[in-house]
C-alpha positions as CSV (number, residue, x, y, z in Angstrom):
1,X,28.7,70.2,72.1
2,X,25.7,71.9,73.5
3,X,25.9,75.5,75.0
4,X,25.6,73.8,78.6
5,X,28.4,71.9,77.9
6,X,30.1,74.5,76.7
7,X,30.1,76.7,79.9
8,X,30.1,73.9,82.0
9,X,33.6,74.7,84.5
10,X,35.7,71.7,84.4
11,X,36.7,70.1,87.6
12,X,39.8,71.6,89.4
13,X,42.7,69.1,90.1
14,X,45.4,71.7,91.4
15,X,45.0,74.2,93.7
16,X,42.2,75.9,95.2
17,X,39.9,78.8,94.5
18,X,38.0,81.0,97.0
19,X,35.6,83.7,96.6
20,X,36.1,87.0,98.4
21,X,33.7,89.1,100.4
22,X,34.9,91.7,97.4
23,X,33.2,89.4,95.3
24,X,36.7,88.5,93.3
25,X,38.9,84.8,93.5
26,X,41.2,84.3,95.4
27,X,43.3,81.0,94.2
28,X,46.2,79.6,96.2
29,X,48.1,76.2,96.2
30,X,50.5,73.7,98.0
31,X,54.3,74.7,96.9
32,X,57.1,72.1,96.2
33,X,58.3,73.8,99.7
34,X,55.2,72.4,101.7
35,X,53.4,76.1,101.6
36,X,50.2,77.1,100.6
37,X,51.1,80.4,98.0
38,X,48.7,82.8,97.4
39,X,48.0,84.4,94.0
40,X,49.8,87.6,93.5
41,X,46.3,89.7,93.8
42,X,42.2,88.6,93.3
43,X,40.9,87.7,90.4
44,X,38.1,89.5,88.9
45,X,36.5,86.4,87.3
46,X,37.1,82.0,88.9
47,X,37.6,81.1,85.2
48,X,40.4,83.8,85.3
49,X,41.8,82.3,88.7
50,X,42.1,78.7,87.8
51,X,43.6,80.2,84.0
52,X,46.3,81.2,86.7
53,X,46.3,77.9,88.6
54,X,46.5,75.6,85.3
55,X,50.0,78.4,84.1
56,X,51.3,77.4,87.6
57,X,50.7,73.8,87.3
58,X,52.4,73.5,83.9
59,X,55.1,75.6,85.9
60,X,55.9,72.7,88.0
61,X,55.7,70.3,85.2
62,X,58.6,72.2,83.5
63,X,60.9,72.8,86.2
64,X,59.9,76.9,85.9
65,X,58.1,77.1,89.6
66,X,59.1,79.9,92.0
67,X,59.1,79.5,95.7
68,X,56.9,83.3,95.9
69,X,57.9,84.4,99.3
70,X,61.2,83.4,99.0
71,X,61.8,85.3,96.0
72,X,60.5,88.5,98.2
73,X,63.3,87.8,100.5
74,X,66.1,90.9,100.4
75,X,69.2,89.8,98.6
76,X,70.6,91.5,101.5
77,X,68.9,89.0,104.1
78,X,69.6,86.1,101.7
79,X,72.9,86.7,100.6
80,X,74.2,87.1,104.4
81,X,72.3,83.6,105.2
82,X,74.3,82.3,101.9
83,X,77.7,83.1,103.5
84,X,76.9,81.9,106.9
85,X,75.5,78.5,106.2
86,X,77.8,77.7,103.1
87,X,80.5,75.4,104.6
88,X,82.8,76.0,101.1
89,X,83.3,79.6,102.1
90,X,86.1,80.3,103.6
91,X,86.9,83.3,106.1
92,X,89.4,85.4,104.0
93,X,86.4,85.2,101.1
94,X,83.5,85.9,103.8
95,X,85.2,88.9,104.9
96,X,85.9,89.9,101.2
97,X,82.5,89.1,100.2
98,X,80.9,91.2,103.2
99,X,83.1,93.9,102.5
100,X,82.5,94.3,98.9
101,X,78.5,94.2,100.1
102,X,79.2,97.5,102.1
103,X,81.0,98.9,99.6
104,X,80.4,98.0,96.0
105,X,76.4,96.4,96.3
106,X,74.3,98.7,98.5
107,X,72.0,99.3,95.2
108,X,70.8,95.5,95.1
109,X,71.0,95.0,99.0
110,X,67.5,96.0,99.9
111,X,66.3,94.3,96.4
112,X,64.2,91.2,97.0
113,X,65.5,88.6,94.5
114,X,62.8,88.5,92.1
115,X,63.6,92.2,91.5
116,X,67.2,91.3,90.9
117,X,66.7,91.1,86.6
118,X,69.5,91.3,83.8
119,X,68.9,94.6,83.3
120,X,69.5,95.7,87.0
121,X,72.4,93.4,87.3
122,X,73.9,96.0,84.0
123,X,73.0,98.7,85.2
124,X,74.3,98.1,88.6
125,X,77.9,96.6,87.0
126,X,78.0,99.6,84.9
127,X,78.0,101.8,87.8
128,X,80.5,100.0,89.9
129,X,82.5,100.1,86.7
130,X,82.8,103.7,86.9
131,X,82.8,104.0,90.5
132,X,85.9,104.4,93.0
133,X,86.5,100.8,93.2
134,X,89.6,98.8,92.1
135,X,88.6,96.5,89.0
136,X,89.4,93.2,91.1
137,X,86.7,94.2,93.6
138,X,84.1,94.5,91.0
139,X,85.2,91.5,89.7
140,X,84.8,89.7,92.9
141,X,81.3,91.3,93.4
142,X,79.9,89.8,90.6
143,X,81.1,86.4,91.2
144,X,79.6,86.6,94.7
145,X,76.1,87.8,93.1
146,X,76.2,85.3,90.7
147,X,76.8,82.7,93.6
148,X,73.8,83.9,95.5
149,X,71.8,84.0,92.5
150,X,72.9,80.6,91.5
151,X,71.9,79.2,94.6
152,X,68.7,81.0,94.8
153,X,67.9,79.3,91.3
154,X,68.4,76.0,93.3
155,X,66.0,77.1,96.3
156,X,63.7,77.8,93.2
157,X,63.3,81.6,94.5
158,X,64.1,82.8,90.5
159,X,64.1,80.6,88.1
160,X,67.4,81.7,86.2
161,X,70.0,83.6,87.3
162,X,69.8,86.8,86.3
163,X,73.8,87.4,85.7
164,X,74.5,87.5,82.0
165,X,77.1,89.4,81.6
166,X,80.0,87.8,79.5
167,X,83.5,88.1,81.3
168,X,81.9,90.3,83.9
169,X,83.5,87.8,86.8
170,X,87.0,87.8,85.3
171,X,89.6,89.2,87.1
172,X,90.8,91.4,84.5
173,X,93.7,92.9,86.8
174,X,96.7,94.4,84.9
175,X,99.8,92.0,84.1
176,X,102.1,91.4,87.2
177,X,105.5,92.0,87.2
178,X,107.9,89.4,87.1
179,X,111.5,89.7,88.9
180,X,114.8,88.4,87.4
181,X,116.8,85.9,88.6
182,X,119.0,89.0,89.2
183,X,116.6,91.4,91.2
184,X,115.8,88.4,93.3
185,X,119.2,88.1,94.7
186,X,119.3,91.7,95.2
187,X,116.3,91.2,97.5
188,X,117.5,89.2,99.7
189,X,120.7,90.9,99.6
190,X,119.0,94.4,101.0
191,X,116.5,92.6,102.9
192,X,116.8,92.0,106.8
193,X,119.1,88.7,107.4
194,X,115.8,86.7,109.1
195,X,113.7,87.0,105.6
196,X,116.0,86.3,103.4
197,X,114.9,82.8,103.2
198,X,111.3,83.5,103.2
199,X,111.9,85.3,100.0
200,X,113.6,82.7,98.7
201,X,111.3,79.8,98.7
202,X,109.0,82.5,97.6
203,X,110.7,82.8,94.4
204,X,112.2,80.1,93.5
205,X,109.7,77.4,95.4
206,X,106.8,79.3,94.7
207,X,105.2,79.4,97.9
208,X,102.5,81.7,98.9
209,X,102.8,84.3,102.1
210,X,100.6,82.1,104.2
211,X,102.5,79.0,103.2
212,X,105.6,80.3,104.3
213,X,104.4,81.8,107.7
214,X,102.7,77.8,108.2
215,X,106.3,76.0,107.6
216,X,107.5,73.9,110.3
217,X,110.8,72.7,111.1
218,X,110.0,69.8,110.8
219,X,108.7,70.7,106.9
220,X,112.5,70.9,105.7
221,X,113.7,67.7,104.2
222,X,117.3,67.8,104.5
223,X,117.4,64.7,103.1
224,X,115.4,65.3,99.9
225,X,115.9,69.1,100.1
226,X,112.1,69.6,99.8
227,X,110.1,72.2,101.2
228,X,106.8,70.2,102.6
229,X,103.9,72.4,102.0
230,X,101.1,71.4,104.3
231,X,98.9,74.0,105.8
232,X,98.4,77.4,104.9
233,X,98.4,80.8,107.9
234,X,95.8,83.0,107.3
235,X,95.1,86.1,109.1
236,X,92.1,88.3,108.6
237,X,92.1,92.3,107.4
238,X,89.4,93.7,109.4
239,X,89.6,92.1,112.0
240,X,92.2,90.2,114.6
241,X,91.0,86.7,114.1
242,X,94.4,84.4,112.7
243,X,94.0,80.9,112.2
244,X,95.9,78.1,110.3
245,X,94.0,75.8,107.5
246,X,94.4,73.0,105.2
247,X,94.5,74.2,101.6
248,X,91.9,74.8,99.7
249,X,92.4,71.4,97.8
250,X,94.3,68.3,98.4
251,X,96.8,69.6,95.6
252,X,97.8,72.5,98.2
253,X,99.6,69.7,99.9
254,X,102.5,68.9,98.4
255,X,106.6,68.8,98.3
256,X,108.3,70.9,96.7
257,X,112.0,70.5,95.2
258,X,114.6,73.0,96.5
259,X,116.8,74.1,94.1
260,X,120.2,73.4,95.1
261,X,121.9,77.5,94.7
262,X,118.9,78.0,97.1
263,X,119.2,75.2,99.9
264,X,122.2,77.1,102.1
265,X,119.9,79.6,102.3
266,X,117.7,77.1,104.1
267,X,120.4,75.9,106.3
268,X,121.3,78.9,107.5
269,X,118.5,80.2,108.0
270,X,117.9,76.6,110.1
271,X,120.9,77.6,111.9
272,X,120.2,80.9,112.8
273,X,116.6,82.3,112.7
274,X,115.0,79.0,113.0
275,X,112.5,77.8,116.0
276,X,112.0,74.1,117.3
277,X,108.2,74.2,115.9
278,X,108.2,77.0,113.6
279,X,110.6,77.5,110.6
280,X,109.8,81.0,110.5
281,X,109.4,82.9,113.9
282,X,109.6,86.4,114.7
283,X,112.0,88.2,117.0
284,X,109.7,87.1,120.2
285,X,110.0,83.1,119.4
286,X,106.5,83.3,118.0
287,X,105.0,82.0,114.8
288,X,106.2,84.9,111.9
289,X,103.4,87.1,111.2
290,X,102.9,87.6,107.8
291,X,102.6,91.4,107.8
292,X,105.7,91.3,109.5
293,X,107.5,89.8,106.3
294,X,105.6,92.1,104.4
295,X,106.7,95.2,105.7
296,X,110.3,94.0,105.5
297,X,109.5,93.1,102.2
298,X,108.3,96.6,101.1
299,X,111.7,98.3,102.5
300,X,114.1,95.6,100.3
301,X,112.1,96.4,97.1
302,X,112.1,100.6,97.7
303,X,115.9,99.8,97.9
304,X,116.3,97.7,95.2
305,X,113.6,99.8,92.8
306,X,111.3,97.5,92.4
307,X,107.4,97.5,92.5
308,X,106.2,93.7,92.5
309,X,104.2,92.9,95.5
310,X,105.7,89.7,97.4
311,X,102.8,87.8,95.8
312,X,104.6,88.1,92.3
313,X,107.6,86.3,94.0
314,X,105.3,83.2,93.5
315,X,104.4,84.7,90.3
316,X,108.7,85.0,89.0
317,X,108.9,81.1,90.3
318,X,106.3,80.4,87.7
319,X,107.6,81.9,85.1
320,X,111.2,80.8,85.9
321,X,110.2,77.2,86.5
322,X,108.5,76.8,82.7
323,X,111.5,78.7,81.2
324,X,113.4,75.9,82.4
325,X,111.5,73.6,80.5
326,X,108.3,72.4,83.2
327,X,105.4,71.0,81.8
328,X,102.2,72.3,82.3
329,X,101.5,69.7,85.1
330,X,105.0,70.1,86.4
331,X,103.5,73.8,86.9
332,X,100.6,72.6,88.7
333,X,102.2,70.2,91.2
334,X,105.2,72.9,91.6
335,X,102.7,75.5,92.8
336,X,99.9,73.4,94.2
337,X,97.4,74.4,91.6
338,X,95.6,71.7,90.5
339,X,92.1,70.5,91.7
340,X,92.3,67.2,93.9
341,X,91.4,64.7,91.1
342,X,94.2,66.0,88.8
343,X,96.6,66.2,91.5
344,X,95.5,62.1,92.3
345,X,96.2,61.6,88.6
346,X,99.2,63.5,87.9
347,X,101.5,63.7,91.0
348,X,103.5,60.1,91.1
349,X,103.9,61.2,87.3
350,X,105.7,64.3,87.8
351,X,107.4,63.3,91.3
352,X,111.3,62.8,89.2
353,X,110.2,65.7,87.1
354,X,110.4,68.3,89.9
355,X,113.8,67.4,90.8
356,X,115.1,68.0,87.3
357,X,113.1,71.4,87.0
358,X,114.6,72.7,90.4
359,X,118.2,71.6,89.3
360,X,117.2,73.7,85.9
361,X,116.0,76.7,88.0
362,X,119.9,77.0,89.6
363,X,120.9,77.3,85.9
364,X,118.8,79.9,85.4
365,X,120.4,81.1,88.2
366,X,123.6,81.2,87.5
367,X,123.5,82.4,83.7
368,X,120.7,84.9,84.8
369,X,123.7,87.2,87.5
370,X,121.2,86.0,90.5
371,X,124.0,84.9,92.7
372,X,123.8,88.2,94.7
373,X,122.7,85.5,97.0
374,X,124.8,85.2,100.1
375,X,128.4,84.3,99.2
376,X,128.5,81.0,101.3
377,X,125.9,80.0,98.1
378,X,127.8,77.9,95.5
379,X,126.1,76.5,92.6
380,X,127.8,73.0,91.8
């Protein structure tokens, strides 16, 4: 090869290189995003320019390209564009998620995303760890940066997500207590006459707060004594918007077997406390509220003793239900756990099973003192 051939430049096939009044190069190209991107800075030489061009090309070849402005974006900018135009995120988590920005991620906020590397993900984490906030919140933090990030790896602003931290997302919250068949009779027993039952099918049907505030009437089988579970109440903390929802998947939607030491609780409450539309209502006729069950919940368990939240009701079902023998996927159906395409696989298979694990769930009942239930409660 002669020395002309040598230093002869070879033709450009990606990008484009300008020279500057500076007398430097200037080399830009088309993005996968229909913009022209500039070089970071000049280049002092055009060989060293299209050196850059032919690293970016083989970028695109392999999947490694970054979209640059977009990776200049503030987390704080994207991350708020994230939760608005993400149709999978719900209220409750929005609030929670926008929240925990204010309080728990004000060090990445003004961060533009390229900035946002494993080593300031640690050394943010680490802080929050030994900050003032509760271990679920940090938790939650990181699963919502991870969930920007990941979707900023799919708008090709980074190229990987930069949260690497093993467990870091795991709600590593202390064990919850679980009731006795015993202290849930005495709960009902001290709590006022109108909640009784909505502690009930907390416990022993394993419904959630919101669950029980969205029970119609019309959701009480008499003739199958099953609860029908088929929307959910949910009512915002920091602000006054209340609104009722399906459930997060179609496994949210199900029946649930009474058991039979707990249906006259049902039918009294029918009978007595009970409104044409709403199972539940408060003293005005209006859907119950479920603060309102809350705070009547909080005075039954300072007389009982106790210091389980009324989320650990659902909790104690669970755990009485598979001491009576469920099945995992009994569980699951019971509780309206399972993702949609298990639920379409295993509910006709568990259908007779439920019966049998609420008749089991009286037992427990009965051998476990709970029957502190009202005395019109007989267990057959």
């Amino acid at each position: 090869m002669t020395k002309d051939e040598k230093n002869k430049k070879p033709r450009r096939t990606f990008g484009s290189v300008r020279k500057l009044p500076s007398g430097k190069f200037q080399a830009s190209y088309i993005g996968r995003n229909g913009i022209r991107q500039p070089a970071p800075a000049p280049f002092r030489t055009e060989r060293d320019a299209d050196r850059w061009l032919l690293k970016v090309e083989a970028d695109l070849s392999s999947g490694a390209w970054q979209d640059e402005e977009l990776g200049k974006v503030p987390f704080r900018e994207y991350a708020d564009a994230y939760l608005t135009e993400n149709e999978e995120v719900g209220e409750r988590w929005e609030e929670t998620c926008r929240r925990n920005m204010r309080l728990h991620m004000v060090d990445l906020l003004d961060l533009p995303l390229r900035s946002i590397t494993p080593p300031v993900v640690r050394k943010w984490y680490s802080k929050a760890r030994r900050g003032t906030g509760g271990k679920t919140s940090i938790a939650q933090s990181y699963r919502f940066l991870r969930a920007v990030m990941n979707a900023a790896v799919r708008d090709e602003a980074i190229v990987k997500n930069p949260c690497q931290i093993p467990g870091a997302g795991a709600d590593k919250a202390s064990e919850r207590p679980i009731a006795t068949p015993d202290q849930v009779g005495q709960l009902i027993d001290a709590i006022t006459p109108r909640y009784r039952a909505a502690v009930a099918v907390a416990a022993w049907c394993t419904l959630r707060r919101g669950e029980v505030c969205a029970l119609r009437t019309a959701d009480i089988d008499t003739e199958n004594k099953e609860v029908w579970v088929r929307k959910n109440w949910v009512e915002l903390l920091e602000s006054s918007r209340k609104f009722e929802k399906d459930p997060k998947t179609q496994a949210g939607k199900r029946e649930v077997s009474v058991p039979p030491h707990v249906w006259p609780l049902l039918t009294a409450h029918a009978e007595e406390f009970a409104g044409p539309e709403f199972f539940f209502i408060g003293r005005d006729g209006q859907r119950m509220r479920g603060n309102a069950i809350y705070q009547a919940f909080v005075r039954a368990r300072k007389k009982v003793g106790l210091t389980l939240t009324f989320h650990d009701l659902r909790h104690t079902g669970q755990s009485l239900a598979a001491a009576s023998g469920a099945s995992t996927v009994d569980l699951m159906k019971r509780a309206g756990h399972s993702t949609a395409v298990a639920a379409q696989r295993y509910i006709h298979a568990v259908d007779g099973r439920d019966r049998e694990v609420a008749k089991a769930l009286s037992e427990i009942a009965e051998k476990g003192s709970a029957a502190r239930l009202p005395r019109t409660i007989k267990i057959d």
